[in-house]
N, C-alpha and C positions, 0 to 999 in steps of 0.2 A: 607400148610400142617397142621393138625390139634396135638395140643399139646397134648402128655400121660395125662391118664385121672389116678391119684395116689389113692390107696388103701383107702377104706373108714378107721378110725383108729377103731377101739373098745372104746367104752366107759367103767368104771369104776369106782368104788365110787360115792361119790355125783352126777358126771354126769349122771352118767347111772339110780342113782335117781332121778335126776328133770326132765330128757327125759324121764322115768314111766311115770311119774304122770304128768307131760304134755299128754300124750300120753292119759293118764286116762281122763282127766278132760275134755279132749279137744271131746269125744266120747260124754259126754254130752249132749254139746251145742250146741241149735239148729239154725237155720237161724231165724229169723223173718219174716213176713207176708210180709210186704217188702221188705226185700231182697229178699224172693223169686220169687215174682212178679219179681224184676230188673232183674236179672237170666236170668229168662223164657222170659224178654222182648229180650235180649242181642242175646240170643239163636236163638228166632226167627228170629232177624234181621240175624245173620250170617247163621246161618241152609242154606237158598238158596244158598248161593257162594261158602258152601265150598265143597271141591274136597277132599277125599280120595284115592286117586286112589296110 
């Protein structure tokens, strides 16, 4: 049987500032030419198998 999944909490203060501005910063940045090739290679491999069903 699967365990209570508990309340996310609220952040405030400082937290809920560096979670902003992570949040900010991170909108930015972008993947690299490489990575995104890796990505699209990854994709294509699993694309055929997978089942959504």
């Amino acid at each position: 049987m699967a365990k209570p999944i508990k309340e996310t909490p609220v952040l405030r203060g400082n937290d809920a500032k560096k979670f902003i501005e992570s949040i900010k910063s991170s909108g930015k940045k972008r993947a690299s030419e490489r990575e995104r090739k890796r990505i699209k290679k990854n994709f294509d491999l699993l694309d055929p198998i997978a089942n959504f069903n």
